[in-house]
Every structure is written in C-alpha cells, then in structure tokens.
C-alpha positions as CSV (number, residue, x, y, z in Angstrom):
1,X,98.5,75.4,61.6
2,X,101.2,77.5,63.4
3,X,103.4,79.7,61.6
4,X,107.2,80.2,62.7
5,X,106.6,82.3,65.4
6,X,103.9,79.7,67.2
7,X,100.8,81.9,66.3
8,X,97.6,80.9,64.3
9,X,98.0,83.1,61.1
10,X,94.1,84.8,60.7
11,X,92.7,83.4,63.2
12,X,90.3,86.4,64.0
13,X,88.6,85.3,60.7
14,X,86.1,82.3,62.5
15,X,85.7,84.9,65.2
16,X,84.9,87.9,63.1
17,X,82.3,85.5,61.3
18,X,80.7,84.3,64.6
19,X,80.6,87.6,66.0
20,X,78.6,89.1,63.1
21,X,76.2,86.4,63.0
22,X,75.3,86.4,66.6
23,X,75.1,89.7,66.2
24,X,73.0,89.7,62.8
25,X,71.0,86.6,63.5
26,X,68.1,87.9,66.5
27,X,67.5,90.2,64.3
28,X,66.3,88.5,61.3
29,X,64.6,85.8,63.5
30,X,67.5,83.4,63.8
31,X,68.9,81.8,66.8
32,X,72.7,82.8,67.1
33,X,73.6,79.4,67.3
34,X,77.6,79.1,67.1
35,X,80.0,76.0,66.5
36,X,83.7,77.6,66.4
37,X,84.4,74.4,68.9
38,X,84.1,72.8,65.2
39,X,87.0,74.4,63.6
40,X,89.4,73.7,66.2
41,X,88.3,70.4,66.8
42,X,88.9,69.8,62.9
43,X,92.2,71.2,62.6
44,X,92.9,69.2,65.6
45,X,91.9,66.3,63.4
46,X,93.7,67.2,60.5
47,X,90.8,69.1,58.5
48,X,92.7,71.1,56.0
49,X,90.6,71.7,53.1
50,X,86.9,73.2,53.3
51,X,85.9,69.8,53.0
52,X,86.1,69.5,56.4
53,X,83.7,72.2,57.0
54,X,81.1,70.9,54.6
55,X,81.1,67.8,56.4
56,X,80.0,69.3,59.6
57,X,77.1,71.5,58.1
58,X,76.1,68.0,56.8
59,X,76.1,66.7,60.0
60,X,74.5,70.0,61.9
61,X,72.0,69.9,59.1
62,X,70.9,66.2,60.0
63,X,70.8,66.8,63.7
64,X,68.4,69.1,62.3
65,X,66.1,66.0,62.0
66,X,66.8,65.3,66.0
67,X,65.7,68.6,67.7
68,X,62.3,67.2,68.6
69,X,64.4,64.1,70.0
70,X,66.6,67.0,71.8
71,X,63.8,68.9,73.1
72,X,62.3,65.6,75.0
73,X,65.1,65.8,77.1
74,X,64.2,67.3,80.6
75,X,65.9,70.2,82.1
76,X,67.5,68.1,85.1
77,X,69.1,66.0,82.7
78,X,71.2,68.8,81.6
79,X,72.2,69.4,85.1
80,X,76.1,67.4,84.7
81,X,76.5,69.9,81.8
82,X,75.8,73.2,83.5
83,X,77.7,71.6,86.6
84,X,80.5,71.2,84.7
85,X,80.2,75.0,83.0
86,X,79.6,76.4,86.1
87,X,83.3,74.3,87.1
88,X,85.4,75.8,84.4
89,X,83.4,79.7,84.9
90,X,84.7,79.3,88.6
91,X,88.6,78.1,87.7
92,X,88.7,81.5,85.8
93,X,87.9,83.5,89.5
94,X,91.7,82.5,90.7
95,X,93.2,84.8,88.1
96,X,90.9,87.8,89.1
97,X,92.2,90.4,91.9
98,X,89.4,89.6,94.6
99,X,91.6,92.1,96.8
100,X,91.0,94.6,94.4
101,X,87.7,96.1,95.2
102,X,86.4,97.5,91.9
103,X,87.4,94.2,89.9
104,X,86.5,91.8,92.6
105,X,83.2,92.6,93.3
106,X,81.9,92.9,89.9
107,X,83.2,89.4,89.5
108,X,81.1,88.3,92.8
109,X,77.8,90.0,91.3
110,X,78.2,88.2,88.3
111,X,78.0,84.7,90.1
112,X,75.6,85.8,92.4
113,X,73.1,87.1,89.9
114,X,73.9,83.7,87.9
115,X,73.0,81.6,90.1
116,X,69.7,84.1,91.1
117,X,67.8,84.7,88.0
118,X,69.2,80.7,87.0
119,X,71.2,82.2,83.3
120,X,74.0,82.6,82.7
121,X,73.5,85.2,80.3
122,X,71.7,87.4,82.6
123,X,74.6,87.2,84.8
124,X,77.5,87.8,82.9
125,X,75.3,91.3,81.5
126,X,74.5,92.2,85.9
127,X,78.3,91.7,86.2
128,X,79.4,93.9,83.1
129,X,77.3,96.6,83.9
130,X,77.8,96.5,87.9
131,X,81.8,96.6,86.9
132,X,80.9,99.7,85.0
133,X,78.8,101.5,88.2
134,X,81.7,100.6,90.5
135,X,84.4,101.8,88.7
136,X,82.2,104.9,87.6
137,X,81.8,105.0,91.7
138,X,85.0,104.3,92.7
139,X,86.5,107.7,90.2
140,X,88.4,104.8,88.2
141,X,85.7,105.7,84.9
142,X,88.9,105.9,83.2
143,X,90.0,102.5,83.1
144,X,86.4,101.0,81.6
145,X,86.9,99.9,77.8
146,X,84.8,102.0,75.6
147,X,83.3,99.2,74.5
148,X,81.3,98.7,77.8
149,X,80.6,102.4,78.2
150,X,79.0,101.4,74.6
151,X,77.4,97.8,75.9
152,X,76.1,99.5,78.9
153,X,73.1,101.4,77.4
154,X,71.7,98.1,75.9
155,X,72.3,96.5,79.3
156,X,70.6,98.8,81.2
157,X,67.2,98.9,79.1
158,X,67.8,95.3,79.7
159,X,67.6,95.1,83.2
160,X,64.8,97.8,83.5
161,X,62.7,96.2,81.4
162,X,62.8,92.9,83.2
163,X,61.3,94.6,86.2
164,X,57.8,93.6,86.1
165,X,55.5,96.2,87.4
C-alpha cells in the first residue's frame, strides 16, 4: 500500500470522491452519507482488488433492510458514542495554541457552541466563522485561507437564518 518513500500513492482519490458527493448529494435529495472508514479498514484487511469494495456496497445495501431497526434506537442510547467523539474532538485541543489569542478562542467557541445548540455540525461552522471575525478583528485577515473567506458567506446566511424571529 506504501510506495518506497512510505506515502500512500493517490490517496486523494477516496477523498476527492467523498468530497464531491457530500457536496453533490443535498442537493439532489440524498443524504451525504460517507464510508472512507471502509477503504482503510479493507486495505488494512488485505482488500486489493475492487472486490473488496463491492462487498461492502453489498453489505451497506442490506443494512438498508435494518434502518427501521436503526431508527428504534433512542437518542440516549447513542450517548457512549458521542462521548467517545466528543473524547477524540477534545485530544485534538492539546496541539492548538490556546495562548494564542486569535487561534485559541475560535477553538473555545467551537466547543462551546457544540455543546449549546447540541451538533456538532453547527459548532464546528460557529467556530470557522468566529476564527474568521477574530482574525479579521485582530488585523491578522491575512493569514485566513481563502477557502474560509469563501465558506464564510454560506456560514453566515446559516447562522442568520437560524434566528427565529
């Protein structure tokens, strides 16, 4: 799976894929569902043929059959899982520069608005576009990606319509 140097030769393909259909999919009515923890976890396996993945769209396609089993299960019982998510999301704050004002506190936001609204989603988007307004604040507009000066419009129409008048 590695090549000489110890890197996975095109692995932006799986990603590149993913990417477009969670990006495609709302839009024609189809939940971005993603399973790239299935290509990893087959390779790990020794899948090396596209056998492998035919075999697990088999097997999503017959959990298929087991939603309405899936969506008996209560909220609370998913509680362990998030937990657990909520474990590994922390472990990532000891490589960010709390010190650092403009990089710290977006990080904060984003937990606190998390645990707030009760989504993740919701708070990963307050925490991307509050790093944006900081840094914007703070003079350091410079050093924002212009990919979130791009993902900032949609975010912000987000957040203003979810004010409810």
């Amino acid at each position: 799976l590695l090549d000489e140097e110890g890197n996975m030769p095109h692995i932006n393909r799986p990603f590149m894929v993913d990417s477009i259909a969670a990006a495609v999919g709302p839009w024609l009515g189809i939940p971005a569902a993603t399973a790239l923890i299935e290509s990893s976890a087959a390779a790990e396996a020794g899948g090396k043929t596209g056998l492998t993945a035919l075999s697990a769209a088999v097997m999503f396609l017959l959990m298929l059959l087991f939603t309405p089993v899936a969506l008996m299960i209560p909220k609370e019982a998913t509680a362990p899982a998030l937990i657990l998510i909520g474990l590994n999301m922390f472990s990532g704050l000891r490589k960010v520069d709390l010190a650092n004002f403009t990089d710290g506190l977006p990080v904060l936001m984003m937990v606190m608005i998390t645990l707030i609204a009760n989504s993740f989603g919701t708070g990963i988007a307050g925490g991307l576009l509050f790093y944006v307004v900081i840094k914007t604040i703070a003079g350091k507009w410079r050093e924002i990606p212009i990919g979130l000066w791009i993902l900032a419009i949609p975010l912000v129409y987000y957040f203003a319509t979810l004010v409810k008048h």
